[in-house]
DSSP file (Angstrom, degrees, kcal/mol; ACC not computed):
  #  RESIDUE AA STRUCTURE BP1 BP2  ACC     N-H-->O    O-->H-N    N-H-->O    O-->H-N    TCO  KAPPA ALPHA  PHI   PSI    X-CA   Y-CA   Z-CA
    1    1 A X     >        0   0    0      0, 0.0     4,-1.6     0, 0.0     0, 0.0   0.000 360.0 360.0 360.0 -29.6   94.3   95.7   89.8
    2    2 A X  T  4  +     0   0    0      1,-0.2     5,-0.2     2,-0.2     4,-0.1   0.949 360.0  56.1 -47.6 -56.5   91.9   96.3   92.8
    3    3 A X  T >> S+     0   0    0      1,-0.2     3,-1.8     2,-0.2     4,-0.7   0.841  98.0  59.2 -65.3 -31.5   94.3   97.6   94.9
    4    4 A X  H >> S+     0   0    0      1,-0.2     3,-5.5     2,-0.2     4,-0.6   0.961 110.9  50.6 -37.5 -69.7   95.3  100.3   92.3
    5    5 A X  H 3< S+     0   0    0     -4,-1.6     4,-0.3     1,-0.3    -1,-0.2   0.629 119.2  29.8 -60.4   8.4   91.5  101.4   92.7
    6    6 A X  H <> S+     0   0    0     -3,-1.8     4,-1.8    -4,-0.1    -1,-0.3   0.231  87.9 104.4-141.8  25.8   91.2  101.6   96.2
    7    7 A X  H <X S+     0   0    0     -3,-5.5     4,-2.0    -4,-0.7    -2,-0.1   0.798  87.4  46.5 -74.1 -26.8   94.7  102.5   96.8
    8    8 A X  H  X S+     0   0    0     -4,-0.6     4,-1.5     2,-0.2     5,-0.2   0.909 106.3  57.3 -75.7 -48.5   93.3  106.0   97.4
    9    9 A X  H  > S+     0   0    0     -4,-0.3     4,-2.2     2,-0.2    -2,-0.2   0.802 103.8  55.8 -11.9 -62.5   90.8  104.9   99.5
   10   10 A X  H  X S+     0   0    0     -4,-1.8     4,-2.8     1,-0.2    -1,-0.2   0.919 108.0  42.6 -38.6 -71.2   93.2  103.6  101.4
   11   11 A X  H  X S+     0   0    0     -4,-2.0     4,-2.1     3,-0.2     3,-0.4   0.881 112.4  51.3 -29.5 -59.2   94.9  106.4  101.8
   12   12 A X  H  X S+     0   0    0     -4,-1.5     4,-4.0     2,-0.3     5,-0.2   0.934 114.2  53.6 -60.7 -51.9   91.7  108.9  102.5
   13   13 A X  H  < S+     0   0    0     -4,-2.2     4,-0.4     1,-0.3    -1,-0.2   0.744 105.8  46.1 -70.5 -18.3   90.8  106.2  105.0
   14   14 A X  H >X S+     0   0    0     -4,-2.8     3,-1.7    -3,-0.4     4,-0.9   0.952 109.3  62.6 -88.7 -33.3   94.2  106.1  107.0
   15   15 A X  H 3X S+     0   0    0     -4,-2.1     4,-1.7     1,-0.2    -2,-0.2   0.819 105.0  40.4 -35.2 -42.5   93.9  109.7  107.0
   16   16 A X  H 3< S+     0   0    0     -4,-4.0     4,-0.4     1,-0.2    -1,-0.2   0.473 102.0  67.1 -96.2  13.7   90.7  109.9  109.0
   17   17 A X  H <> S+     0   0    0     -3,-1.7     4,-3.0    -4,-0.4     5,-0.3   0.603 101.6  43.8 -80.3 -18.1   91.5  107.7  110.9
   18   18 A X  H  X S+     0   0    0     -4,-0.9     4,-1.5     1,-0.2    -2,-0.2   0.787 110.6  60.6 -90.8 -22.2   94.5  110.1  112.4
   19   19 A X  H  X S+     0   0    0     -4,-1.7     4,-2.7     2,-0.2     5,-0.4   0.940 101.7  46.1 -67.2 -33.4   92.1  112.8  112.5
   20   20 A X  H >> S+     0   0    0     -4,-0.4     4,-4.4     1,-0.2     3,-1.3   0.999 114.7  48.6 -57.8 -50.9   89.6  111.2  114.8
   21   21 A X  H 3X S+     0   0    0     -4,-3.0     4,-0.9     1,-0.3    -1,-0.2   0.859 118.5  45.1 -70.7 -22.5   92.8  110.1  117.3
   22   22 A X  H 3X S+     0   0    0     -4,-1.5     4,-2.0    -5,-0.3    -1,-0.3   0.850 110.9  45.8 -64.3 -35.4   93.8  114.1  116.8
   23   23 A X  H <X S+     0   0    0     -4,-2.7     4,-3.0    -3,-1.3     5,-0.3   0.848 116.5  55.4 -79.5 -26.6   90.2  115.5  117.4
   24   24 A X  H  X S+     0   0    0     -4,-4.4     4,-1.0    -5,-0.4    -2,-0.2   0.933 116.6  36.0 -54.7 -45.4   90.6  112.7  120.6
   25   25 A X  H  X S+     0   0    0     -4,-0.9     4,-2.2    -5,-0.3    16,-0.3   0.894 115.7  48.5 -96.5 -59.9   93.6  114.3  121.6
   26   26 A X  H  X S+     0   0    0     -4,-2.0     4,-4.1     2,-0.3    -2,-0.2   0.809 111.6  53.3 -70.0 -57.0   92.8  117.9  120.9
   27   27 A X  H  X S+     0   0    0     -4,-3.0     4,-1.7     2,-0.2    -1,-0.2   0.775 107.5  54.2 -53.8 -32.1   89.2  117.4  122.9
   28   28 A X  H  X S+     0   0    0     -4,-1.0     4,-0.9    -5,-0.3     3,-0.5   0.999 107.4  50.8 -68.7 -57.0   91.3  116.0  126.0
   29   29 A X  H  < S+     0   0    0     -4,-2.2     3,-0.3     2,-0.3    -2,-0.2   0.889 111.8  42.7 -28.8 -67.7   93.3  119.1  125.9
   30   30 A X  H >< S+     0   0    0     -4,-4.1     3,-1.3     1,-0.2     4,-0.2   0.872 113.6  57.6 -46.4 -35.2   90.2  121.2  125.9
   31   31 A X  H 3< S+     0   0    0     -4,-1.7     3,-0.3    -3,-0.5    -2,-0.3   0.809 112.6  38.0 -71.4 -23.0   88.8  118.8  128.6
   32   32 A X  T >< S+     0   0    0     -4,-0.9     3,-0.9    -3,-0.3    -1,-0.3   0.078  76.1 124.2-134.5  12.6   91.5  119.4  130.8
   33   33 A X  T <  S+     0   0    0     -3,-1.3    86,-0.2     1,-0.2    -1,-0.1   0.801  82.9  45.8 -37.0 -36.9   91.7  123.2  129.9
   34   34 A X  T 3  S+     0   0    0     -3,-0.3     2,-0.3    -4,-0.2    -1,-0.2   0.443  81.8 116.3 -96.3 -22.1   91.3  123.6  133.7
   35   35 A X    X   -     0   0    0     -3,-0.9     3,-0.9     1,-0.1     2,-0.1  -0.469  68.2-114.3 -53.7 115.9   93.5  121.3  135.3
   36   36 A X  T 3  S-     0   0    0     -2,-0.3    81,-0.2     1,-0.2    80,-0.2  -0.360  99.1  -0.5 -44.6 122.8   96.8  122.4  137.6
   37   37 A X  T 3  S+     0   0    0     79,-2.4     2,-0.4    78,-1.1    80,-0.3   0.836  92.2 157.3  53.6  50.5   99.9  121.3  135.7
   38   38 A X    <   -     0   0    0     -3,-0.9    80,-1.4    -6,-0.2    81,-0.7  -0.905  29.8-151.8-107.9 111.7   98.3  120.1  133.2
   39   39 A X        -     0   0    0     -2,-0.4     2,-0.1    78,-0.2    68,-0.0  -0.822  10.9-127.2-117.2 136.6  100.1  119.8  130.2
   40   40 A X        -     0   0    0     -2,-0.6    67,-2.0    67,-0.2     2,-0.3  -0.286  23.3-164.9 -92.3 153.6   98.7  119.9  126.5
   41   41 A X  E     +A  106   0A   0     65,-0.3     2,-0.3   -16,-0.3    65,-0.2  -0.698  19.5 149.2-118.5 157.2   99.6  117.0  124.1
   42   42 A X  E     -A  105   0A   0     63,-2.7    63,-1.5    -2,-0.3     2,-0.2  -0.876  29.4-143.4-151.6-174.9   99.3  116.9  119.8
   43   43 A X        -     0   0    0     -2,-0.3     2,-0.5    61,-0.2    61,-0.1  -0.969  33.5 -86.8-155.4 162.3  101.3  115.2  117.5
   44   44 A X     >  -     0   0    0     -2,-0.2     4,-2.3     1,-0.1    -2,-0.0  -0.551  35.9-158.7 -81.9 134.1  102.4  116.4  113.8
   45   45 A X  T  4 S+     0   0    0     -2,-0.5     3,-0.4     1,-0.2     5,-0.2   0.940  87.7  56.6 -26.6 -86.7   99.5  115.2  111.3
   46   46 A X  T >4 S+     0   0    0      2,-0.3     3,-1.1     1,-0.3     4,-0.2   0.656 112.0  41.9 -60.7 -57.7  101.6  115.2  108.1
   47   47 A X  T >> S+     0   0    0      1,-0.3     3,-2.2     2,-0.2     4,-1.0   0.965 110.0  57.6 -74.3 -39.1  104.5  112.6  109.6
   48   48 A X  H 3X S+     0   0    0     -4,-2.3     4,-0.6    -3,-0.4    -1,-0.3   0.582 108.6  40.8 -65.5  -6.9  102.3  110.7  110.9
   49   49 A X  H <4 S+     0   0    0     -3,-1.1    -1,-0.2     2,-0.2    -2,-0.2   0.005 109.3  59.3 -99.8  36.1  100.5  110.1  107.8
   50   50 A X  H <> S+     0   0    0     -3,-2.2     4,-0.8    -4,-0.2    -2,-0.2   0.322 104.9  55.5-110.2 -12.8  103.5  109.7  106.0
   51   51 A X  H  < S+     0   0    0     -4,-1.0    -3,-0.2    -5,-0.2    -2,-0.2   0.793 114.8  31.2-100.0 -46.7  104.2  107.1  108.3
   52   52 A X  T  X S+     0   0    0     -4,-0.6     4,-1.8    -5,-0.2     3,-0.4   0.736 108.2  65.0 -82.8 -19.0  101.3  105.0  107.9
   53   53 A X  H  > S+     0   0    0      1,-0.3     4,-1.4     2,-0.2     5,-0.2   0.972 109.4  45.5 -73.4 -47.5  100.6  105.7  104.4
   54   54 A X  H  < S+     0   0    0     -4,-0.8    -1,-0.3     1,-0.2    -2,-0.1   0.521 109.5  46.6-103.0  41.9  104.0  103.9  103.8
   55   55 A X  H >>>S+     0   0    0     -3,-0.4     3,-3.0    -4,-0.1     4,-1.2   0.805 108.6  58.5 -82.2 -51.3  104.0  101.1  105.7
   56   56 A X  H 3<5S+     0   0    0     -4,-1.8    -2,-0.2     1,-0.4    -3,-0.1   0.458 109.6  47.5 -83.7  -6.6  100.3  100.3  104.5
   57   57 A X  T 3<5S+     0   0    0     -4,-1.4    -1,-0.4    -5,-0.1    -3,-0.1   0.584 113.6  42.8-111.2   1.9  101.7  100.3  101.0
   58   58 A X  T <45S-     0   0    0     -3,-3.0    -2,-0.3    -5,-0.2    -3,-0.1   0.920 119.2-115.0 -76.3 -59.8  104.6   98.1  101.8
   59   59 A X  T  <5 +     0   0    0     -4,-1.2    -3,-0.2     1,-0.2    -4,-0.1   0.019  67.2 146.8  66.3  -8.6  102.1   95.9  104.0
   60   60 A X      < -     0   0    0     -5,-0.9     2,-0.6    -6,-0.1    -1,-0.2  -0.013  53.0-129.1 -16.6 121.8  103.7   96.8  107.0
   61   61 A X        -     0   0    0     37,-0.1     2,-0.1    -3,-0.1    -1,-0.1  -0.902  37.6-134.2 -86.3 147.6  102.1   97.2  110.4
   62   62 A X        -     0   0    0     -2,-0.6     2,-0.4    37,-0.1    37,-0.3  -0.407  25.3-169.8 -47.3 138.0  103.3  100.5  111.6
   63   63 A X        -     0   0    0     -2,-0.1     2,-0.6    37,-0.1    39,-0.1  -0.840  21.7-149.1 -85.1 135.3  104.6  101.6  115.1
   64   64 A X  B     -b  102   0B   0     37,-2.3     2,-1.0    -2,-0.4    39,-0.5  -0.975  13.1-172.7 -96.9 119.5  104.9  105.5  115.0
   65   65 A X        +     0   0    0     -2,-0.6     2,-0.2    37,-0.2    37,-0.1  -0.685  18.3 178.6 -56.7  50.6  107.9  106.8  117.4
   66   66 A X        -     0   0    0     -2,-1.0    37,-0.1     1,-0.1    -2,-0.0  -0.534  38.6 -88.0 -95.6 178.3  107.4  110.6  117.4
   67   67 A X        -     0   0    0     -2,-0.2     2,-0.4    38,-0.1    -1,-0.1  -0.083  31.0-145.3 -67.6 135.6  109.4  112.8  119.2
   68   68 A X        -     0   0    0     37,-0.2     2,-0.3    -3,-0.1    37,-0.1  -0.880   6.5-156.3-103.8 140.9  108.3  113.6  122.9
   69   69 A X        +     0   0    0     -2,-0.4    -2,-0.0     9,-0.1    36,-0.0  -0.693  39.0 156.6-129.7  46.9  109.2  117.4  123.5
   70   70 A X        -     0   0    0     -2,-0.3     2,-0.1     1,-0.1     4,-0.1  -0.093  43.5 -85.2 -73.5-179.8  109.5  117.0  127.9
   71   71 A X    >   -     0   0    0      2,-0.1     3,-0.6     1,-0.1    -1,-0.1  -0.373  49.5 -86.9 -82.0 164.4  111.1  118.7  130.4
   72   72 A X  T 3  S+     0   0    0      1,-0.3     2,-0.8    -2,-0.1    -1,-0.1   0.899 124.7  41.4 -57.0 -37.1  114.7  118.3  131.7
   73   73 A X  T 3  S+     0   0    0      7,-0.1     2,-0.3     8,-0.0    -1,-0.3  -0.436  81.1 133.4-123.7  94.9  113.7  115.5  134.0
   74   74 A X    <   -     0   0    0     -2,-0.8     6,-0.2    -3,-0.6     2,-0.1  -0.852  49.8-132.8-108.2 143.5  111.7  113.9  132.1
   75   75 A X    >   -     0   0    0      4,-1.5     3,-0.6    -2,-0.3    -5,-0.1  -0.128  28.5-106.3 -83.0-157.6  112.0  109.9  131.9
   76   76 A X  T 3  S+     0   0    0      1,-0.2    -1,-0.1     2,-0.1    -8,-0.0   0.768 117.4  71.2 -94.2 -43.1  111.9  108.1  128.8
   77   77 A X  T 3  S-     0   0    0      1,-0.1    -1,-0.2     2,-0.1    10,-0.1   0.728 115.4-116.0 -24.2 -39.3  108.7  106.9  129.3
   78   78 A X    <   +     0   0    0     -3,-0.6     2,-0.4     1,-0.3     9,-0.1   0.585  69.0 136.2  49.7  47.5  107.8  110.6  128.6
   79   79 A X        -     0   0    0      5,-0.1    -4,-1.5     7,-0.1    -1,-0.3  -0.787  59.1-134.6 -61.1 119.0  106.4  111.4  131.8
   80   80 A X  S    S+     0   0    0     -2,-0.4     2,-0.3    -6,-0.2    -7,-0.1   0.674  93.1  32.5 -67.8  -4.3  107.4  115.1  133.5
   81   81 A X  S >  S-     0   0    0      1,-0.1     3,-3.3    -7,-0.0    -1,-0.2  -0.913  77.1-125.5-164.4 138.9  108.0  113.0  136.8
   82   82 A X  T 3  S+     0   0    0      1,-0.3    -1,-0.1    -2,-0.3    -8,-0.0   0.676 111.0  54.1 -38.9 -39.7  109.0  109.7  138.1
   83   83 A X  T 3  S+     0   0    0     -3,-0.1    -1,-0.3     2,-0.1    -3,-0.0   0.657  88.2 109.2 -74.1 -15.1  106.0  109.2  140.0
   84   84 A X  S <  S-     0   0    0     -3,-3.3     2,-0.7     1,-0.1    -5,-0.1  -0.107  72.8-125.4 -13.3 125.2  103.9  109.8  137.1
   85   85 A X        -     0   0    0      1,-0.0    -1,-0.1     3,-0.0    -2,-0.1  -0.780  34.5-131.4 -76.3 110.4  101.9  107.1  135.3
   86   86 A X        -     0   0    0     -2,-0.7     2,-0.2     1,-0.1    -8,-0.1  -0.196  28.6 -95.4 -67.4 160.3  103.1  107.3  131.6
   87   87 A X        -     0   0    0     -9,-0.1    -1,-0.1   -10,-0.1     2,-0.1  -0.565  32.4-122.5 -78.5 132.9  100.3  107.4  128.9
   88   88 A X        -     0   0    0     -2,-0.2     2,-0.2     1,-0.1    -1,-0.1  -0.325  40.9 -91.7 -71.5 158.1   99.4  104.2  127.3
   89   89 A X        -     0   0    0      1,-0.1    14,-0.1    14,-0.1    -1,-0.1  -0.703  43.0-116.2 -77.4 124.8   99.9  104.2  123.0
   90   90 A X        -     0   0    0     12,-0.7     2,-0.6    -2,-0.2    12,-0.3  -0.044  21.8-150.4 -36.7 134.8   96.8  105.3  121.2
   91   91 A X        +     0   0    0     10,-0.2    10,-0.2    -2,-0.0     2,-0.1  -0.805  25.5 164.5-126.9 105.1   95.7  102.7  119.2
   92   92 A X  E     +C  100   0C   0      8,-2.6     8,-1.3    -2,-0.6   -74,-0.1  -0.646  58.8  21.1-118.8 167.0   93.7  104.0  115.9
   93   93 A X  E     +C   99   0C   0      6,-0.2     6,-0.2    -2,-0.1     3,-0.1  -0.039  56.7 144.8  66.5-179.1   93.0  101.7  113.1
   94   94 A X        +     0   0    0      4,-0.7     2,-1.1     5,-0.1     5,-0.1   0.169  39.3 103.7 130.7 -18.0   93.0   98.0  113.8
   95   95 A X  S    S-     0   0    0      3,-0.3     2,-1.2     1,-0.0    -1,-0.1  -0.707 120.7 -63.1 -72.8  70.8   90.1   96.5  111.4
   96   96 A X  S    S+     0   0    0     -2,-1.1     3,-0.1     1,-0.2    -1,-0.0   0.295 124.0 101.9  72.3 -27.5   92.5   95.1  109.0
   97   97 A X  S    S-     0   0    0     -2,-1.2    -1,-0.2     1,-0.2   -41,-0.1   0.138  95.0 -92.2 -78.1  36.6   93.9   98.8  108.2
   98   98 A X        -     0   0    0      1,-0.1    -4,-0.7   -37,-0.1     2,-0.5  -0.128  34.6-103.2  68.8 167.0   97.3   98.4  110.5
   99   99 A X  E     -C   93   0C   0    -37,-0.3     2,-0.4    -6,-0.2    -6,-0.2  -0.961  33.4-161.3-107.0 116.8   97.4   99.4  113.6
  100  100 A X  E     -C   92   0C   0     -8,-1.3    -8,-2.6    -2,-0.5     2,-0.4  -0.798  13.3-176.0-108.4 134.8   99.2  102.8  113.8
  101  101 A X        +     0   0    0     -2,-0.4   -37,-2.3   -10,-0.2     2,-0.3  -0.965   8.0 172.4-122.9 136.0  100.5  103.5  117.6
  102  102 A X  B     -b   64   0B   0     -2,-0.4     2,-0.8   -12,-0.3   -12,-0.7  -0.953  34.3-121.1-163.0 152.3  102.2  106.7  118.6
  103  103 A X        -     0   0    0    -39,-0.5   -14,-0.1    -2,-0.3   -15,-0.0  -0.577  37.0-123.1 -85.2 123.7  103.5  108.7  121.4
  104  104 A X        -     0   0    0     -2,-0.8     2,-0.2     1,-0.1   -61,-0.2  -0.159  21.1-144.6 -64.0 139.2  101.9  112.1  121.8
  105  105 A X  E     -A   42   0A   0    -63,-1.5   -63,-2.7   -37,-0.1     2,-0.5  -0.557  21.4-106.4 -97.3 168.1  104.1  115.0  121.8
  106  106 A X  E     -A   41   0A   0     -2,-0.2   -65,-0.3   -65,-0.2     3,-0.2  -0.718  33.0-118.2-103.8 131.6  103.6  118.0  123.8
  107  107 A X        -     0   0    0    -67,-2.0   -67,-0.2    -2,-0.5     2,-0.1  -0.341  34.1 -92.8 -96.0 168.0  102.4  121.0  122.2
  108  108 A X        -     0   0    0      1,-0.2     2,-2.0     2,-0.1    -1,-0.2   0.073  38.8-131.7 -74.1 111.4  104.4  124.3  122.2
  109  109 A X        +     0   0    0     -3,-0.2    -1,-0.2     1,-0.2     3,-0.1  -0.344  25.6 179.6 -68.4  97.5  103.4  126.6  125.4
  110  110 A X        +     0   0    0     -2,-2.0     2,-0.3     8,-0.2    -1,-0.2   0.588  64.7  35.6 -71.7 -27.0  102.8  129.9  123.9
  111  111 A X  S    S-     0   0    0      7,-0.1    -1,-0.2     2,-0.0     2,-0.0  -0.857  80.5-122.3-134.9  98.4  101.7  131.9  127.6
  112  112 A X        -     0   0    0     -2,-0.3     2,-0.3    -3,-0.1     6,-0.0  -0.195  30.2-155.6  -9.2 104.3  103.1  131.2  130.9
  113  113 A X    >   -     0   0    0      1,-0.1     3,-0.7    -2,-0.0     5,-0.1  -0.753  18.1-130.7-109.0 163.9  100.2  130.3  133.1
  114  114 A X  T 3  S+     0   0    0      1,-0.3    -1,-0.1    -2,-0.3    -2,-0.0   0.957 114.8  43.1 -68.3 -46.5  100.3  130.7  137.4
  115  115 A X  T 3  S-     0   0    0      2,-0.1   -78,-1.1   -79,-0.0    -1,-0.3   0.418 120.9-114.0 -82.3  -1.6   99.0  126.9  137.8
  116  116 A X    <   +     0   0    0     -3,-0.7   -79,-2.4   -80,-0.2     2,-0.2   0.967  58.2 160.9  45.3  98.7  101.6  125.6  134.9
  117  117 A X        -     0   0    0    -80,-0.3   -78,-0.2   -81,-0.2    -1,-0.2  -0.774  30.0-162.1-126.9  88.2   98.9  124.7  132.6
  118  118 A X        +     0   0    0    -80,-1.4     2,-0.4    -2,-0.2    -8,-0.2   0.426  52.0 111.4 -72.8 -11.1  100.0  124.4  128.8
  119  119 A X        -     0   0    0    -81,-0.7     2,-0.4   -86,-0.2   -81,-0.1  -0.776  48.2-164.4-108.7 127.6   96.6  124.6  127.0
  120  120 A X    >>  -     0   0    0     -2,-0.4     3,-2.4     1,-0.1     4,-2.1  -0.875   5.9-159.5 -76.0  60.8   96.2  127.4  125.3
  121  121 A X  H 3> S+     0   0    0     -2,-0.4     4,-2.0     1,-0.3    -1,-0.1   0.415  87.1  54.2 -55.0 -35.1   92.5  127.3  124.8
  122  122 A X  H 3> S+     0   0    0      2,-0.2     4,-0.9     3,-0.2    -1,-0.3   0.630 111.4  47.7 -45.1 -39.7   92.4  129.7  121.8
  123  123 A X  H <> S+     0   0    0     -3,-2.4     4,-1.3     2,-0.2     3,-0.3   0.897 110.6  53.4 -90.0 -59.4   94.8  127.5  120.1
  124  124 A X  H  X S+     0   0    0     -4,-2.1     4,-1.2     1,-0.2     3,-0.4   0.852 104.8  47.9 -50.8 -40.0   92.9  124.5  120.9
  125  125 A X  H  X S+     0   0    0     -4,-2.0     4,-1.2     2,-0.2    -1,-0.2   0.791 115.3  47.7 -79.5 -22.3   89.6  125.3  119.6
  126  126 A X  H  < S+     0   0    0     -4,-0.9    -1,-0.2    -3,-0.3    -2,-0.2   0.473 110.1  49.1  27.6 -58.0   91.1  126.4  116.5
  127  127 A X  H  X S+     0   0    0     -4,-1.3     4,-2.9    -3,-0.4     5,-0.2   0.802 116.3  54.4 -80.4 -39.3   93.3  123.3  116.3
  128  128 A X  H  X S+     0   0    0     -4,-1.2     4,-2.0     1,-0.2    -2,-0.2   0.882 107.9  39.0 -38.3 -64.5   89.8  121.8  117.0
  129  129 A X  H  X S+     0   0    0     -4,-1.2     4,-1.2     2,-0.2    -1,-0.2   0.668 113.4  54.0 -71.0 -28.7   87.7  123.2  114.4
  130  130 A X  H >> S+     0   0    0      2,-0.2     3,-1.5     1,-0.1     4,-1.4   0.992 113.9  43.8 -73.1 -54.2   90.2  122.9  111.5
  131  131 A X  H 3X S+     0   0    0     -4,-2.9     4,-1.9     1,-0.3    -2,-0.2   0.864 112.3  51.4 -54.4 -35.9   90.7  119.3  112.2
  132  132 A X  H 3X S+     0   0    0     -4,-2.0     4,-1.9     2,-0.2    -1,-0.3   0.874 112.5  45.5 -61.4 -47.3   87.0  118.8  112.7
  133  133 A X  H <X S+     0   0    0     -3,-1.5     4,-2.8    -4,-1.2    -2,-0.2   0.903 111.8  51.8 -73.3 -38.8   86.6  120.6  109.1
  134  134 A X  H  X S+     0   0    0     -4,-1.4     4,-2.3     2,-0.3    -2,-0.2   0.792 110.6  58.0 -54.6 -38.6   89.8  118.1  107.5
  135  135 A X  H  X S+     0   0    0     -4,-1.9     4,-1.6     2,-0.3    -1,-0.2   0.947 108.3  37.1 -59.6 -70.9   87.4  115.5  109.1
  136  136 A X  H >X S+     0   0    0     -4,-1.9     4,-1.5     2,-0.2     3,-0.8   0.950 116.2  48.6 -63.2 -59.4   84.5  116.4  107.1
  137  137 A X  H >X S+     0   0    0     -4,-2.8     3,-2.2     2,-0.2     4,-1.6   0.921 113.9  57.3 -54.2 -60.3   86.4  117.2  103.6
  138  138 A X  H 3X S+     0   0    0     -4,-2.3     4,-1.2     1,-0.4    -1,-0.2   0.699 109.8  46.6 -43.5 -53.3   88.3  113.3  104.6
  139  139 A X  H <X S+     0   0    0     -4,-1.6     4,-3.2    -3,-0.8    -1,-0.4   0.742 109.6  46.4 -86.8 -45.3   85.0  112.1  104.6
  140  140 A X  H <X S+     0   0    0     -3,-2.2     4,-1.2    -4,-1.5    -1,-0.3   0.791 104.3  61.0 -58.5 -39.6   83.7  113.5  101.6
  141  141 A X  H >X>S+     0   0    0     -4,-1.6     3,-1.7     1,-0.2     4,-1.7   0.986 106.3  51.3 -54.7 -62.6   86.6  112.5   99.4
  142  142 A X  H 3X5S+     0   0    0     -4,-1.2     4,-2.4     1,-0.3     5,-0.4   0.942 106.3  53.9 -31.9 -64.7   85.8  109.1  100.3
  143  143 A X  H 3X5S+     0   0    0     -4,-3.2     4,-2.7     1,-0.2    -1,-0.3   0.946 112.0  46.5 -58.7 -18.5   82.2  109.5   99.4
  144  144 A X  H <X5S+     0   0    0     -3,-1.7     4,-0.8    -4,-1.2     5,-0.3   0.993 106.0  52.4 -61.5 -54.0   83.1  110.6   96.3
  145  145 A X  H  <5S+     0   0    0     -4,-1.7    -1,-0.2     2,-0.2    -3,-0.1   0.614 109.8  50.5 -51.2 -29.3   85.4  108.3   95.5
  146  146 A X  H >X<S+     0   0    0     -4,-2.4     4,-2.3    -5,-0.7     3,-2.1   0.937 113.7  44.3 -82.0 -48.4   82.9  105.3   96.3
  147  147 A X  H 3< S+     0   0    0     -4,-2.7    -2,-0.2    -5,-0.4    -1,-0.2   0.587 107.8  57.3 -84.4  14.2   80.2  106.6   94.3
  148  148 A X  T 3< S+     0   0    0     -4,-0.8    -1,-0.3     2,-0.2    -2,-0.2   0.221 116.9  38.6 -97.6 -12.7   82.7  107.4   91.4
  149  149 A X  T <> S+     0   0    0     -3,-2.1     4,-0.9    -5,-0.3    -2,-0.2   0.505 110.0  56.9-119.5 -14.4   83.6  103.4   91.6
  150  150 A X  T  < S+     0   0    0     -4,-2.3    -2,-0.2     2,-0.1    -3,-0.2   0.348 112.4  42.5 -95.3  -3.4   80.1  102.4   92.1
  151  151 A X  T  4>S+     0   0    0     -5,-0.4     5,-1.2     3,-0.1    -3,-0.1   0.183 112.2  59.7-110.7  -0.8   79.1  104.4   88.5
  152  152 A X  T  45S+     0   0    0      3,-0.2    -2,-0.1     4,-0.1    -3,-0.1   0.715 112.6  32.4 -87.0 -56.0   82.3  102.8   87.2
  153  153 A X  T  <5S+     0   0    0     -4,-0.9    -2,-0.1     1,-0.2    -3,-0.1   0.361 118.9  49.6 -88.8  20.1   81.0   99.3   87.8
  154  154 A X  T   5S-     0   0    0      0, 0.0    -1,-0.2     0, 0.0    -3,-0.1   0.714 109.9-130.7 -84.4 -49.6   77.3  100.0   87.1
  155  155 A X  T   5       0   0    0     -4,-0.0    -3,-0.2     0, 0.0    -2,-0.1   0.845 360.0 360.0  23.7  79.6   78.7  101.8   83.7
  156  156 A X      <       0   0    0     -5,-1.2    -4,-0.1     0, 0.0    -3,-0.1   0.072 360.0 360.0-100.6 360.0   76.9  104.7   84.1
């Protein structure tokens, strides 16, 4: 019977966790606006919390596999060149809420830049500030939701 009542919880909570490791991602992007051949990474929200929400209701830990978007010689690793270090898997959650791991995809380069630079900056702070607002609503359902179960079990 608990878990029914905090099965949403649940949810809210694996959601914001995938926002922080998106606003992580999204701010690296920004951070690196400036970098030569520097190329900018996301991953899609929506599968990826389709991905943890049902494992975490099986009980399942997670591994996420999304699709890496590289160049023609690109390894498997997803690295654009052999000498390249590949990026280690993000590790979000991990208090008891699974661990959800996934490989960042790269996002779509909208303007040819001279220095081959993929971040779009316009598009990033954008990508920023909506996730950053998603953040904040995430966060609020969640307060609701507690004090709507903390007025349940007072009976108020």
């Amino acid at each position: 019977m608990l878990n029914k009542m905090t099965q949403s919880l649940d949810f809210q909570g694996q959601a914001l966790l995938l926002r922080a490791e998106r606003q992580r991602v999204l701010a690296s992007n920004i951070a690196n606006a400036d970098t030569p051949g520097y190329t900018a990474r996301d991953f899609p929200f929506a599968d990826a919390l389709r991905a943890a929400s049902g494992a975490a209701s099986s009980g399942a830990t997670v591994r996420l596999e999304l699709p890496v978007q590289a160049s023609a010689g690109a390894a498997d690793a997803g690295v654009s060149d052999p000498r390249h270090i590949p990026l280690p898997l993000a590790q979000v959650g991990g208090l008891g809420s699974g661990v959800v791991g996934e490989k960042l995809g790269y996002a779509v380069q909208t303007e040819p830049s001279l220095d081959n630079n993929s971040v779009d900056l316009d598009r990033e702070r954008a990508n920023f500030v909506d996730n950053a607002v998603r953040y904040e609503a995430t966060l609020r359902f969640i307060n609701s939701q507690a004090k709507t179960m903390l007025s349940a079990i007072q009976g108020q």
